[in-house]
C-alpha positions as CSV (number, residue, x, y, z in Angstrom):
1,X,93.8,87.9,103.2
2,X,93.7,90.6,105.8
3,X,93.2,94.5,104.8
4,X,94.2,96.8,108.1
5,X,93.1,100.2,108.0
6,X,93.8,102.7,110.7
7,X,90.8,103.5,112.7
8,X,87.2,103.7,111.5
9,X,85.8,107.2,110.0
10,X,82.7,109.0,110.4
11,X,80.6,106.6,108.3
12,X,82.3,103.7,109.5
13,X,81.4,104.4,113.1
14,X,77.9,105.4,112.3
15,X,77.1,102.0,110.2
16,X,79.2,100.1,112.4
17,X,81.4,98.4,109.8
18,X,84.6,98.8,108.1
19,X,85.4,100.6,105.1
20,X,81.8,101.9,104.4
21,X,82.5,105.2,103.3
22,X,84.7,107.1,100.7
23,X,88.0,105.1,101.7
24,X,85.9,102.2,101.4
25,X,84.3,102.8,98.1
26,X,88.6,103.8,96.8
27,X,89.6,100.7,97.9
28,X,86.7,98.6,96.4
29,X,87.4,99.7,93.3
30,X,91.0,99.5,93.5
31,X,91.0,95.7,95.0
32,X,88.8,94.9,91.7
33,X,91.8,96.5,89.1
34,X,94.2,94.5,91.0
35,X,92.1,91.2,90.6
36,X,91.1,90.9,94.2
37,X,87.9,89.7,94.9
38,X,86.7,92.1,98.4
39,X,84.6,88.4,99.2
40,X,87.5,86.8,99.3
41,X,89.4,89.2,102.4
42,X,88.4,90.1,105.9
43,X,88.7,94.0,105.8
44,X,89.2,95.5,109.6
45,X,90.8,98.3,111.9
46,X,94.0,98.4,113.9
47,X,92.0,100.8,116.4
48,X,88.1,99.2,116.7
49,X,86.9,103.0,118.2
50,X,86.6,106.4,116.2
51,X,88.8,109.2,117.8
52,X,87.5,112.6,117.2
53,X,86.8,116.4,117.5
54,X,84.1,118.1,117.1
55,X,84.5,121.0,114.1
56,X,81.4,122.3,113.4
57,X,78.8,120.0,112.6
58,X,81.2,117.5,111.4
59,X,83.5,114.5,113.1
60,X,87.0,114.7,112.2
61,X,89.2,112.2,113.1
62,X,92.2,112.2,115.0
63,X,95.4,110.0,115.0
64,X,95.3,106.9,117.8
65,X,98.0,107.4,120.1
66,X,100.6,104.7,120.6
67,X,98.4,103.6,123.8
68,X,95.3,103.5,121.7
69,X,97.2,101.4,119.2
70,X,98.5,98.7,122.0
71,X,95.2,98.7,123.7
72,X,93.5,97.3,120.9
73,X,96.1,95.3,119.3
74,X,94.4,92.0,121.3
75,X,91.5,92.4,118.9
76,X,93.9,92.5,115.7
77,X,95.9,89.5,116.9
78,X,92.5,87.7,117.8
79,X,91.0,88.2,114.5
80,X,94.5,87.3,112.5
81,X,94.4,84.1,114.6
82,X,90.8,83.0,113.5
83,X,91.5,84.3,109.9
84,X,94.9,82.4,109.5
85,X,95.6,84.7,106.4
86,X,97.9,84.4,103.9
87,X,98.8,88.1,103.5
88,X,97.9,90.6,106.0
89,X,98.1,94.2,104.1
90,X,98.7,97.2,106.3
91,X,97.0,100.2,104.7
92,X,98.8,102.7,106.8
93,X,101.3,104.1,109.3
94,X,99.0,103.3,112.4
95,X,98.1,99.6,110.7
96,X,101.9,99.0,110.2
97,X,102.5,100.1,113.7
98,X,99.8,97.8,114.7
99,X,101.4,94.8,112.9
100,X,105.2,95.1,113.5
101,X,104.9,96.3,117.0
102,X,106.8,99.4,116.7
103,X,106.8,102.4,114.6
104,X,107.0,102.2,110.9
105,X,108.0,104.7,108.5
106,X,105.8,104.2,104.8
107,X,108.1,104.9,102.8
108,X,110.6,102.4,104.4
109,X,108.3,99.6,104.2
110,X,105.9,100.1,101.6
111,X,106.4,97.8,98.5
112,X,107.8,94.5,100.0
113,X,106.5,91.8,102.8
114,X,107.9,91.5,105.6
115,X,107.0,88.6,108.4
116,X,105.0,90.1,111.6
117,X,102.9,88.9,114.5
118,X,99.8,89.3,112.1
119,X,101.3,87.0,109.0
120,X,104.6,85.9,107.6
121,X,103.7,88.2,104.7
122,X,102.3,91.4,105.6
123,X,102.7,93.9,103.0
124,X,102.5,98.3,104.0
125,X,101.0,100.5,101.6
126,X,99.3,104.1,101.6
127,X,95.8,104.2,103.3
128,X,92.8,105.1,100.4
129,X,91.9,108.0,102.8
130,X,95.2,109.7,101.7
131,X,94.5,109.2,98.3
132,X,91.0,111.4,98.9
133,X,92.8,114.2,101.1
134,X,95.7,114.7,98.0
135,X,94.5,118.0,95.8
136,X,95.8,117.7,92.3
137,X,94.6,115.7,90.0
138,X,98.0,114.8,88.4
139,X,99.3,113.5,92.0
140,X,96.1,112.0,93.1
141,X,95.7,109.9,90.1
142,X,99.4,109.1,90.0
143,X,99.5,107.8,93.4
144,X,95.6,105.8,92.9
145,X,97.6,104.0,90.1
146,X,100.9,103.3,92.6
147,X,98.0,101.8,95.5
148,X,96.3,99.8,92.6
149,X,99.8,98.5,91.3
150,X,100.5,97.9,95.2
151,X,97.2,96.0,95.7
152,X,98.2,93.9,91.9
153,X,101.8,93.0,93.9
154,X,99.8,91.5,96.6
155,X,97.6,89.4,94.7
156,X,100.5,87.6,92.5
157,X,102.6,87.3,96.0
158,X,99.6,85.0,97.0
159,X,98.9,83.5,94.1
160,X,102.2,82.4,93.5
């Protein structure tokens, strides 16, 4: 199985690895509710470099443009083909973009597989960075409970 985030973050780019930081540490925890072993996918990027501004001392990042997105999009394919994966899971507007070739809307797509360049099951959902930038607890938890029963849909798509 394939997880696609967007673009890497701060701490991603400084360890030089995937899903290192904050977003990484969400979805860790919510791949083991949902009975997914993180040994058992291949966890990468749609866009392989950090866009950013500088505010302050800090890095924020900025959304890839559509050119970013297409530019890298070799890599994506290249590592789906040596992966073969069963399910490719698109954590993500810019991920989905990255996997169906076109704009995506989340709430159109998220919940159901749908065959791609990447997979013949590639599955959209909300990125775990979204679930740290929401401010209520109420709708933070709520939706951390909708990406865990996401994550659970996934794993019994594959295992059935």
């Amino acid at each position: 199985m394939i997880f696609v985030g967007e673009q890497p973050g701060d701490a991603e780019d400084l360890a030089g690895q995937p899903f290192v930081g904050p977003a990484g540490r969400l979805l860790d925890r919510a791949m083991a509710e949902a009975g997914i072993p993180r040994q058992q996918a291949y966890v990468t990027n749609a866009v392989k470099h950090f866009k950013w501004e500088p505010r302050g001392k800090r890095r924020i990042h900025q959304k890839p443009s559509e050119a970013e997105i297409e530019a890298c999009n070799p890599w994506l394919l290249a590592e789906a083909a040596v992966v073969r994966p069963e399910g490719v899971v698109c954590m993500g507007v810019t991920a989905a973009r990255a996997a169906f070739g076109r704009a995506v809307r989340l709430r159109d797509q998220r919940g159901s597989f749908t065959a791609t360049r990447l997979c013949r099951a590639t599955f959209v959902t909300i990125h775990p960075s979204a679930l740290l930038r929401l401010r209520g607890d109420d709708e933070r938890h709520a939706e951390y409970a909708r990406f865990v029963a996401d994550l659970a849909q996934v794993a019994g798509h594959l295992a059935g």
